[in-house]
C-alpha positions in Angstrom: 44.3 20.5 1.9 41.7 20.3 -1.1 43.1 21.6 -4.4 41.0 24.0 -6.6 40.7 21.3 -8.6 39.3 19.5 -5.6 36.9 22.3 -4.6 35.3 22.4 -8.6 35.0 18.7 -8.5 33.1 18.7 -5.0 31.0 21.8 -5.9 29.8 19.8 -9.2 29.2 16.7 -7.0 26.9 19.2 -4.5 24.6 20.5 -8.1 24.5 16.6 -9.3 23.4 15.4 -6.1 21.0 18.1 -6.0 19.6 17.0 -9.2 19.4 13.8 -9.2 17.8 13.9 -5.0 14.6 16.7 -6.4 14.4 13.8 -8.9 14.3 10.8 -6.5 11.8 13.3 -4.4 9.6 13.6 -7.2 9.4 10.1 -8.8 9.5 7.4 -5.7 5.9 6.6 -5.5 6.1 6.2 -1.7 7.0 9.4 -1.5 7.0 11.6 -4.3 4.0 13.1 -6.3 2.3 10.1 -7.3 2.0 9.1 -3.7 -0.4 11.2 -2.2 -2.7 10.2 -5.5 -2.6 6.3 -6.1 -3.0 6.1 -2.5 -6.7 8.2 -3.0 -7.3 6.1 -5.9 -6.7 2.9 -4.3 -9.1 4.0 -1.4 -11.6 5.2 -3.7 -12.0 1.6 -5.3 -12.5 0.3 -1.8 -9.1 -1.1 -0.3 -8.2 -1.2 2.9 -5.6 0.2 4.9 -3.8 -3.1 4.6 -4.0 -3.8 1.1 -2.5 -0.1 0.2 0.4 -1.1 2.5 1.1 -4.6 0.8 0.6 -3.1 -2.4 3.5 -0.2 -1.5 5.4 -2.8 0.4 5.8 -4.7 -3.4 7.5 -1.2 -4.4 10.3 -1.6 -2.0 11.1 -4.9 -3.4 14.1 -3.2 -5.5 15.3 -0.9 -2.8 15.7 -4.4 -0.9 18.3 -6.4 -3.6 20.0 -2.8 -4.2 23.2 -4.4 -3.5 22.6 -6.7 -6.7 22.6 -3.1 -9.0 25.8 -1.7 -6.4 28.1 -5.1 -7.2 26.9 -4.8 -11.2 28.5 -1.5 -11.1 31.3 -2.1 -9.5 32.4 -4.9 -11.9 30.9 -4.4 -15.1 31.5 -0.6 -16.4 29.5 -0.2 -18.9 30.6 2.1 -22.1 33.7 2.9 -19.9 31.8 4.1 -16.9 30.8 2.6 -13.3 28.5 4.7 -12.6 27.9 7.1 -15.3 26.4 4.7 -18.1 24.2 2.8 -15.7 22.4 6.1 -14.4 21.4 7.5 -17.5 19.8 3.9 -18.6 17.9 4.0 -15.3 16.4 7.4 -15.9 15.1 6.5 -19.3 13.2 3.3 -18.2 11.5 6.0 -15.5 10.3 8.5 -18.0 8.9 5.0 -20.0 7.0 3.8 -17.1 5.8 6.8 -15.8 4.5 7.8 -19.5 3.1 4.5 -19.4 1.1 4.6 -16.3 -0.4 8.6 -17.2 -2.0 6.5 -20.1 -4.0 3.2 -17.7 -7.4 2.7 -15.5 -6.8 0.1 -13.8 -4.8 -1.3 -10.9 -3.5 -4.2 -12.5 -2.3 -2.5 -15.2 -0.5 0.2 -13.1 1.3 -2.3 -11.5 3.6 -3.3 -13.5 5.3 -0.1 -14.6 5.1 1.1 -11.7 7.4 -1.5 -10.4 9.5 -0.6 -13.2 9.9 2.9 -11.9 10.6 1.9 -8.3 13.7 -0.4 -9.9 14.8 3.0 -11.5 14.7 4.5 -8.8 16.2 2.3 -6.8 19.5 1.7 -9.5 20.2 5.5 -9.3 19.6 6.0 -5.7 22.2 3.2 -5.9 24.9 4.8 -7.7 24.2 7.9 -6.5 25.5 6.1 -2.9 28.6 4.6 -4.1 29.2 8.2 -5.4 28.6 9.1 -2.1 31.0 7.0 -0.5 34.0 6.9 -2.4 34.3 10.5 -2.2 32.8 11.0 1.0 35.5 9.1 1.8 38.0 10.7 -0.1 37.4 14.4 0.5 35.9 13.8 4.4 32.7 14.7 3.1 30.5 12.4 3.9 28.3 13.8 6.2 27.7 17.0 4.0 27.0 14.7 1.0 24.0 13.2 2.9 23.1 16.2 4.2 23.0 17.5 0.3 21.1 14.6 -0.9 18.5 14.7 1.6 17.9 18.4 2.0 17.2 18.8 -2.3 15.4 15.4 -1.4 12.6 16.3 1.0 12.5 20.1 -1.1 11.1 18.0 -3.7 8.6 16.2 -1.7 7.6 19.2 -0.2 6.5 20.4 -3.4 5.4 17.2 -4.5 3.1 16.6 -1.3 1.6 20.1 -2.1 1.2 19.4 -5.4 -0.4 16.1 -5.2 -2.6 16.8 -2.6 -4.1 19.5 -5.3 -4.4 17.2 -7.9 -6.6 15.4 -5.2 -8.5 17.7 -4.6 -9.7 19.2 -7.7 -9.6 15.8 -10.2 -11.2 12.8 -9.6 -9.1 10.0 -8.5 -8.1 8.3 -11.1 -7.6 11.9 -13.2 -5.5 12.8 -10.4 -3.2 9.9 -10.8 -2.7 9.7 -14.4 -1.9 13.7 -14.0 0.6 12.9 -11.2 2.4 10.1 -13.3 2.8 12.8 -16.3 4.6 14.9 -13.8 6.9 12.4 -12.9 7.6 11.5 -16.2 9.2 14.6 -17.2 11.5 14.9 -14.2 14.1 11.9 -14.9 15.0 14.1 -17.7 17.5 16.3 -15.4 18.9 13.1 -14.6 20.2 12.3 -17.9 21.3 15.6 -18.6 22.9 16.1 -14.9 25.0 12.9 -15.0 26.0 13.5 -18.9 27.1 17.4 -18.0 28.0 17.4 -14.4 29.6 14.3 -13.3 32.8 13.6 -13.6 33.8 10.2 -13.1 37.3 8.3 -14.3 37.1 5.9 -16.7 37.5 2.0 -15.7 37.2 -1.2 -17.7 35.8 -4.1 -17.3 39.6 -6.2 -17.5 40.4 -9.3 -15.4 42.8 -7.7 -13.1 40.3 -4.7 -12.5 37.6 -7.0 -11.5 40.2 -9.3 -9.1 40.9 -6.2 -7.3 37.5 -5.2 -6.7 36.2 -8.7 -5.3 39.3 -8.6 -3.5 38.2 -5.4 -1.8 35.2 -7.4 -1.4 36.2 -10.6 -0.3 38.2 -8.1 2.7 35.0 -6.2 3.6 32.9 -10.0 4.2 35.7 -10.9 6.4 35.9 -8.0 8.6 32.9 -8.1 11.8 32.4 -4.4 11.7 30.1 -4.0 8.9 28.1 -7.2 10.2 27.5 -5.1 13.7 26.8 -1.5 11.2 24.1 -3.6 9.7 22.5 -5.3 12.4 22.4 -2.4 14.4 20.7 -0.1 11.1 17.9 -2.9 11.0 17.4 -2.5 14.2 17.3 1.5 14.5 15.4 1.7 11.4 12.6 -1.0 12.4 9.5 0.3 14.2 6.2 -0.6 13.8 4.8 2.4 11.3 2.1 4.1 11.6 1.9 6.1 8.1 -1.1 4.3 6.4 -2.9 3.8 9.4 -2.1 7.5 10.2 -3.5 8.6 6.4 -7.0 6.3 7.4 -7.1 8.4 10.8 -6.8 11.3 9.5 -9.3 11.0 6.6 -12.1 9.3 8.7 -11.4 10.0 12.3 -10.2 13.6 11.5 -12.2 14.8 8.7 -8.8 16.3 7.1 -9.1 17.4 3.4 -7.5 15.7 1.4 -5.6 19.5 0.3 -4.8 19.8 4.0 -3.0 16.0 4.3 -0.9 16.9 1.3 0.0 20.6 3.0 0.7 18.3 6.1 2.9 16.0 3.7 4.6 19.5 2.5 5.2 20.9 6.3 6.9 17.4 7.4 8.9 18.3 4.4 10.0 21.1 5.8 11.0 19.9 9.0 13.6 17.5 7.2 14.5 20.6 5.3 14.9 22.3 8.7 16.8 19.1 10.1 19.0 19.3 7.7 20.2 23.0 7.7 20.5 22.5 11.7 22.8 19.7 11.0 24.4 21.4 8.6 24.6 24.7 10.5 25.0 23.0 14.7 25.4 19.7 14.5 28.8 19.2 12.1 30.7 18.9 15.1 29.3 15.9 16.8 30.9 12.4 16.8 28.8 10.0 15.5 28.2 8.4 18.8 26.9 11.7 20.0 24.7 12.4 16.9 23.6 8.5 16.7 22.6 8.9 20.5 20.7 12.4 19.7 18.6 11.1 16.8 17.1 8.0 18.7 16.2 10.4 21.8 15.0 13.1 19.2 13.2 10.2 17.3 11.2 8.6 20.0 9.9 12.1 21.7 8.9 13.1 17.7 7.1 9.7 17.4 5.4 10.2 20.9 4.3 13.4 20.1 1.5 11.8 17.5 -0.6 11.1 20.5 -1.0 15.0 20.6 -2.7 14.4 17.2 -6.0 15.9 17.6 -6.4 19.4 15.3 -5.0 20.9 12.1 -2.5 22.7 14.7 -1.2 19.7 16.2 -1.0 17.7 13.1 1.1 20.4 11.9 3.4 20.8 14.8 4.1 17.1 15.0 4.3 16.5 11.5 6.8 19.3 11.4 8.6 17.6 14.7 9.2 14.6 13.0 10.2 15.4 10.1 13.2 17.4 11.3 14.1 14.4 14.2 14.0 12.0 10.6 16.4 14.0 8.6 18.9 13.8 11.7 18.4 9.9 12.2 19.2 9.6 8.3 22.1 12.0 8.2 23.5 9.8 11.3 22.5 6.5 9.5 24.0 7.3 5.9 26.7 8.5 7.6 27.6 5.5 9.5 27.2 3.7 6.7 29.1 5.3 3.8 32.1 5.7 6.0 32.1 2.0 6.4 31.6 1.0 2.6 35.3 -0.4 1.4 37.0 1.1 -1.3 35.9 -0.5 -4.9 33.2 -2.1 -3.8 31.2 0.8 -2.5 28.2 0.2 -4.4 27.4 -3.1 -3.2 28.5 -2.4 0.5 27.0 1.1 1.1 23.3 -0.5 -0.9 24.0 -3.7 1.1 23.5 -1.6 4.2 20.9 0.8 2.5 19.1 -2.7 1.6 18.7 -3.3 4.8 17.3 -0.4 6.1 14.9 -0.8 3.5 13.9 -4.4 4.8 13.7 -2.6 7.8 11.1 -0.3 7.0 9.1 -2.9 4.5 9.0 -4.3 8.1 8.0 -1.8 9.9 5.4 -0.4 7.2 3.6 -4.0 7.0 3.7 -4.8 10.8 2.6 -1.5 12.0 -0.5 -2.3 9.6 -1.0 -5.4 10.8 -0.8 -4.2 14.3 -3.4 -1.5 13.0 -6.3 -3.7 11.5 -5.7 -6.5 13.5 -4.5 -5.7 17.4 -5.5 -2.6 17.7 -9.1 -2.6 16.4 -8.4 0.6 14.0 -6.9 2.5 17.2 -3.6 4.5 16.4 -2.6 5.6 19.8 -1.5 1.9 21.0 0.8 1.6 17.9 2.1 4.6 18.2 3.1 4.1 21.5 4.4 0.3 20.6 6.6 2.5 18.0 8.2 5.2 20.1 9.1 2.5 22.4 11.2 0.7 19.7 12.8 3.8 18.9 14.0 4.5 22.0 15.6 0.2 22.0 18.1 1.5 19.6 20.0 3.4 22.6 21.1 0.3 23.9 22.5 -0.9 20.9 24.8 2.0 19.9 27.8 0.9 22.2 28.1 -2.1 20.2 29.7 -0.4 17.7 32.2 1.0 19.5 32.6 4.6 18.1 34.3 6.0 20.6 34.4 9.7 19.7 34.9 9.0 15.6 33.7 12.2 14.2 31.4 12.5 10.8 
């Protein structure tokens, strides 16, 4: 039975992550405001479908050694905090590199800071995990963490998707982008303020017997089979061919969409995670996580199906809406999984070691289903959208591997 105590510390926990998830929402760039933008910009200057998804694929870079910022954290507190310290560091090198992009022309020079901003990113989205687990873990929480993050998450892109399809719109391209980055700038802000004023970590030090027992808990996790099977099977569940640049070309050229209307589409797929969420939140609680693992990838392949229906603003907006609440399930079922399974002092490098490889996953996914795109398919989306529904629906097989049983979230 949680103490008041208990319920004041989980109820700041629920505003931090709120905070600092409209932040990641905002500032990821293959996601948040500046997405929408650079991605005009770089098919203004004349790239091709490929080269913007090699160039976004270099972003996730950071998300994919995540584990390196998670095992820092755990052993090396810094100014007396795990977690704490490290976060507001993080945020500060965002608003520098965002502030730093608002001021270049050039796609060379963006580069750079723009990779700094994805390893910001990536350190607090980080910390914010191991956060997640260990009290996920201790309160039972753990679904309803996710389900926080993710919901304050996509409410941010939402916005974001509206807002940077306006600053399309009505700048030029590159206006557009330095505009977008200003935006973004400001946001980490919160972050500082958030983990200074809201979280409420213990203080740990970075003594020799403290860091024996964390590579202990470690050295116990590597020995263990089950978080080898958690990972393989995430890689697996997460990886289909994608479809999302190739998608943005189609709907430009093939389509005629505005480029207002794509970001409104970017907003309404928003909402459908927003949607997923609250139905999880509100329907789904109850399920084991067999049941809700099993639900996603059937929910999943029919939403990634449905693309073929892609023909009208209607459509695009049905499906788009579709999918987005089908993703939000699959990632409350994924995070899930894997913060349950993250060992005790050494949750920052196991739950990012399994978010890394999602990640890798969907670098993967992203670059194949390009490839597939310019290369296979001639410029035709249906094929690959068909080749990615099917790998959806593979991950049903592999969810008796890990041997839930009836484990609730």
């Amino acid at each position: 039975m949680r103490t008041a105590e208990d319920a004041r510390h989980v109820s700041r926990l629920m505003l931090f992550f709120a905070i600092v998830y409209l932040v990641e929402g905002i500032g990821q760039a293959r996601v948040g405001i500046i997405y929408q933008p650079l991605t005009h910009y770089l098919k203004d200057i004349g790239w091709t479908a490929l080269q913007v998804a090699a160039y976004f694929a270099v972003l996730n870079f950071p998300w994919i050694i995540k584990p390196v910022f998670g095992l820092v954290s755990d052993f090396v507190p810094l100014f007396g905090y795990r977690r704490k310290s490290y976060l507001v560091i993080a945020s500060l090198c965002a608003v520098a590199a965002f502030a730093v992009i608002a001021r270049q022309a050039e796609p060379a020079a963006i580069a750079l800071p723009l990779l700094l901003t994805s390893y910001a990113m990536a350190t607090a989205s980080t910390l914010c995990g191991a956060l997640l687990a260990e009290n996920g873990q201790t309160y039972r929480l753990s679904s309803t963490f996710v389900s926080q993050q993710w919901l304050w998450f996509y409410i941010a892109i939402m916005a974001s998707s509206f807002a940077g399809g306006a600053l399309v719109e009505s700048l030029p391209a590159l206006s557009a982008l330095q505009v977008a980055a200003a935006i973004a700038a400001v946001a980490p802000i919160a972050v500082v303020l958030a983990s200074l004023f809201l979280l409420d970590e213990r203080q740990a030090s970075a003594s020799a017997p403290e860091m024996r027992r964390t590579l202990l808990a470690l050295v116990t996790a590597t020995k263990s089979t089950r978080p080898y099977l958690v990972g393989l099977f995430l890689f697996l569940y997460s990886f289909a061919p994608g479809f999302g640049t190739p998608l943005y070309y189609f709907m430009t050229d093939e389509l005629k969409f505005s480029q207002s209307y794509i970001g409104i589409l970017g907003a309404i797929a928003s909402a459908g995670w927003i949607a997923g969420a609250l139905v999880h939140r509100y329907l789904l609680r109850g399920l084991s996580s067999k049941a809700l693992l099993n639900l996603s990838i059937l929910l999943g392949t029919l939403s990634a199906a449905s693309f073929l229906l892609l023909a009208d603003p209607v459509t695009a907006a049905i499906v788009h809406f579709a999918n987005g609440v089908a993703l939000m399930i699959a990632t409350i079922a994924s995070l899930t999984l894997a913060a349950d399974f993250a060992p005790k002092r050494a949750e920052g490098f196991a739950f990012a070691g399994l978010m890394s490889i999602m990640n890798l996953a969907d670098l993967a996914s992203s670059t194949v289903g390009a490839w597939l795109y310019d290369h296979v398919f001639d410029g035709r989306l249906g094929p690959l959208i068909v080749v990615s529904a099917a790998s959806t629906a593979f991950a049903l097989v592999l969810v008796p591997l890990l041997r839930l049983g009836d484990r609730p979230l």
